[in-house]
N, C-alpha and C positions, 0 to 999 in steps of 0.2 A: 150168136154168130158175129154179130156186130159191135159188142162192148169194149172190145181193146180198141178199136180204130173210133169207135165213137170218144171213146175216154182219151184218146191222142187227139181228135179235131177239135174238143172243147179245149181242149189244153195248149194248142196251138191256136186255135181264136182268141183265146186270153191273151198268150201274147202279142196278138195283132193288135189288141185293143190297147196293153202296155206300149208296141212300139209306137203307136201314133201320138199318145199321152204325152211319152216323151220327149216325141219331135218338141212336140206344141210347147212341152215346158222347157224345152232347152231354148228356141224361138224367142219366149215370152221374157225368161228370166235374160237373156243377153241383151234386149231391149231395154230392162228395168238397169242394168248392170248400169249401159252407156248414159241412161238420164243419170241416176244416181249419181255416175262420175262426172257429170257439166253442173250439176249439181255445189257438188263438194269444190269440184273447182270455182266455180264463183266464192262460195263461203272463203276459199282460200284467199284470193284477189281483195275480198271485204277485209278480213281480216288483216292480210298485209299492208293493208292502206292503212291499219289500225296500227300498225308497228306491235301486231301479236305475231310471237314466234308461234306456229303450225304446227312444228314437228312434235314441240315439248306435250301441247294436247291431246298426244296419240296415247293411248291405254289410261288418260287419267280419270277418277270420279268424279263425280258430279262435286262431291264438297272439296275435292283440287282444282274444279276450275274457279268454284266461287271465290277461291281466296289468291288466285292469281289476279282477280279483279282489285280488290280491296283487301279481305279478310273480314271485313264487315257484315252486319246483317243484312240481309236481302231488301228487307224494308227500305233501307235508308242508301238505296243504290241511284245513283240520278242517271235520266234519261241515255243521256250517250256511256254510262256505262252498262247500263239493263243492253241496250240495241249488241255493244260488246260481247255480253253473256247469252243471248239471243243466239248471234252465230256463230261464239264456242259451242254451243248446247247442239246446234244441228251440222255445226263441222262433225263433232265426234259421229253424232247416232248415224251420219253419212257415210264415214269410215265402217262404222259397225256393219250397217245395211248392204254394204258392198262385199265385207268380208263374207256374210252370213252367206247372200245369194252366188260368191262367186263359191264355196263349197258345195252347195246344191248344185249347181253346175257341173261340176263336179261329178258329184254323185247320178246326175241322171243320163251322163253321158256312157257312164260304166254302166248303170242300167241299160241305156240302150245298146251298145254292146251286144249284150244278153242277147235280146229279143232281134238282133237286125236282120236276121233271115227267117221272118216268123212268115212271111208272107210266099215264101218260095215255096219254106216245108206245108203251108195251107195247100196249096197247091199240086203238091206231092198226093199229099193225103187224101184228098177229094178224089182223084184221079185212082187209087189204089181204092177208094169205096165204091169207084161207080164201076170198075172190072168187080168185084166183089158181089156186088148187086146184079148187073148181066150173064154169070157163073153162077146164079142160083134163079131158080123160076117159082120163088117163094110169092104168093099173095101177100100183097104189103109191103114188099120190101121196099119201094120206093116212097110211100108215104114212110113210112119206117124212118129212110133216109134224108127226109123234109126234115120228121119232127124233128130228130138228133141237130140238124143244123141250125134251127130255129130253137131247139132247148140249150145249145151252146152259144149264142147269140144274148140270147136271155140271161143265159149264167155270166158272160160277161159284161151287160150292163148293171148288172148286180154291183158287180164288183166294183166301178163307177163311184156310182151312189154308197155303197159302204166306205170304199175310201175317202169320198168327202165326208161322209158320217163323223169318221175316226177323228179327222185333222179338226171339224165343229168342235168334237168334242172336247178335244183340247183345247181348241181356242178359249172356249167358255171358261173354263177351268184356269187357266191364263189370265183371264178377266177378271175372277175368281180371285186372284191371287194381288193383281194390280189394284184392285177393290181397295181390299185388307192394308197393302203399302199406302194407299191414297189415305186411307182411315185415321192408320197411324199416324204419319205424318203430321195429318188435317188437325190430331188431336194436340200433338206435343208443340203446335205452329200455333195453337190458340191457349196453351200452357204460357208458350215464351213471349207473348205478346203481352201478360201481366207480368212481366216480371218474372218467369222461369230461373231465369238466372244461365250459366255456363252450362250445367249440365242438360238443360231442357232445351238449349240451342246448337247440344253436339249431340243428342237423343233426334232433334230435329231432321238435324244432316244424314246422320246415320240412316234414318228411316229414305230421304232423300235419294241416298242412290240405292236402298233398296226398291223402292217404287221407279224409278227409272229403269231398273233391271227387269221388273216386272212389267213397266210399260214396254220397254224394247220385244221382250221375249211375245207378249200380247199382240203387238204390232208382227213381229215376223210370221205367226201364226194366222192371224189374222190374209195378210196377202197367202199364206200357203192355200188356208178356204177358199177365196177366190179362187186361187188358181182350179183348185178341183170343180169349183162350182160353173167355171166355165171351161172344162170337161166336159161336164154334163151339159151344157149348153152346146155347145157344137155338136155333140155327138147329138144330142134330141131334135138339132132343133128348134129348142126353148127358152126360153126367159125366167129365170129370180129374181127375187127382186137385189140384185147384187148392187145396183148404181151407185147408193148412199155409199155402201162397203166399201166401194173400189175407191171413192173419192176420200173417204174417212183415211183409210188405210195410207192413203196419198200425205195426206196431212195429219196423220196422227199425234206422233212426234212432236210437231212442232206445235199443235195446236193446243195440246193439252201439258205435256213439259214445261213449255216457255210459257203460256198463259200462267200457268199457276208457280212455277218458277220465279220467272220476270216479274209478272203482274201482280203474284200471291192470288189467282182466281182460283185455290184451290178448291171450291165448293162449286163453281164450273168445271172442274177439269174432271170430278167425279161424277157428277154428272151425266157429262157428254159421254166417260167411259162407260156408266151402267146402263146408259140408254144404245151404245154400242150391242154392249152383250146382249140385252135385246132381244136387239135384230139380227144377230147372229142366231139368237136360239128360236127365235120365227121361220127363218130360213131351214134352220138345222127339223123342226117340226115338219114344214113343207116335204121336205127328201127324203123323211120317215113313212110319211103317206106315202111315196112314190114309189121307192122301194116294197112296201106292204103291196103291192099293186102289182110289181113286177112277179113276189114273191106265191100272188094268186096266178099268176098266168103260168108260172112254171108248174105249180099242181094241176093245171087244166091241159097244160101238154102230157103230163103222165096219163091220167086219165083217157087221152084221147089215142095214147101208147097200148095200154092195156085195153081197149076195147079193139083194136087191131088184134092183139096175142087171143083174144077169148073169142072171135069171130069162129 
């Protein structure tokens, strides 16, 4: 009697849980937007005192901005020109950062869109279930009409916790990949340091803004985690251990690029990135149990369905 209207309340719960998601990340990401851009502005003011044109560094690689410096090896860069390359290296990823997030904006306002009357139709629908329930003098109905609300409840913190799942699991995989570019890198940087010769210091470069690509792509992943993970923090609650994440994520970029760019710290910079991943997949373990957890309480709502039906 009650399966379509039950299979419509879960369904309109989900989206309640979507619309509110979205507030939060349209909220969050406008916030990141406006630092990012005081941000970039500063670098620009650095750089204009530096008499670096700005505009020419928009879409360039990593091994275009080295040779706006010099054309030289990175070893042999002295201080005020390293500081120079410093904030080319976080002008761009600043550009980048802003472009990525002002897209997801984007995109979650059309999402919200979607869902922006989920909370009227909840409403609707509760109200068409409790005429439903008065119109029949079934035994049970009304726990009946508990559990459905509380197994739709459930069904949508599921979904929570999976979608943080999904966005971990790419992260990792992201890390994964920034690994491999650090590796390379790390290996044809300690080639061209005996003597490689041209080819092992444009095998270098090349890997260079390949590992940057992978860094960035790591890095925007990385803040998307967050974001999910405090979803699930509001919505519980609760606490992850997110802190280091949110502060990494803050400086990633800059800490591991320019360190091992600038400095050549690249056996830091690899590192700090596989001690990242980590704690991503520490975290990522942690929401697996918890989900498992969710996933036993919706089999004990069934059960508690079907002992109603067999009374």
């Amino acid at each position: 009697m009650f399966q379509n209207i039950n299979e419509r309340l879960a369904k309109t719960k989900d989206n309640q849980r979507k619309k509110q998601k979205y507030e939060m990340h349209i909220e969050r990401l406008t916030d990141h937007i406006r630092e990012e851009g005081l941000k970039k502005e500063q670098l620009q003011i650095q750089l204009e005192k530096e008499k670096e044109d700005v505009k020419k560094l928009e879409g360039f690689s990593l091994t275009n901005i080295f040779y706006t410096i010099t054309g030289q090896k990175l070893e042999k860069l002295d201080k005020e020109q390293q500081e120079v390359l410093a904030a080319k290296l976080k002008y761009t990823e600043a550009i980048e950062a802003i472009d990525d997030m002002n897209a997801e904006l984007i995109e979650y306002k059309g999402k919200w869109q979607e869902v922006a009357d989920a909370d009227v139709q909840y409403k609707s629908l509760l109200k068409e279930k409790e005429r439903m329930i008065h119109s029949h003098d079934e035994m049970g109905s009304k726990r009946l009409f508990d559990l459905a609300n509380e197994e739709a409840e459930v069904h949508a913190n599921l979904k929570e916790f999976e979608e943080a799942i999904e966005v971990g699991s790419r992260t990792v995989r992201a890390f994964d990949q920034a690994l491999d570019s650090l590796s390379s890198s790390k290996s044809w940087s300690t080639f061209d340091m005996f003597g490689g010769g041209a080819l092992s210091t444009a095998m270098k470069h090349s890997h260079l803004d390949q590992a940057k690509s992978a860094i960035h792509i790591a890095q925007r992943l990385l803040r998307q985690f967050q974001e999910e993970l405090l979803d699930i923090d509001n919505h519980f609650s609760s606490q992850h251990e997110i802190g280091n994440l949110l502060t990494f994520a803050d400086y990633f970029f800059d800490g591991i690029i320019v360190d091992w760019v600038v400095h050549g710290k690249i056996n830091d910079s690899y590192d700090e990135t596989e001690k990242t991943k980590r704690k991503v997949q520490a975290v990522l373990h942690q929401i697996r149990g918890e989900k498992d957890v969710m996933q036993n309480k919706l089999q004990e709502i069934e059960k508690k369905r079907m002992q109603i039906f067999e009374r």
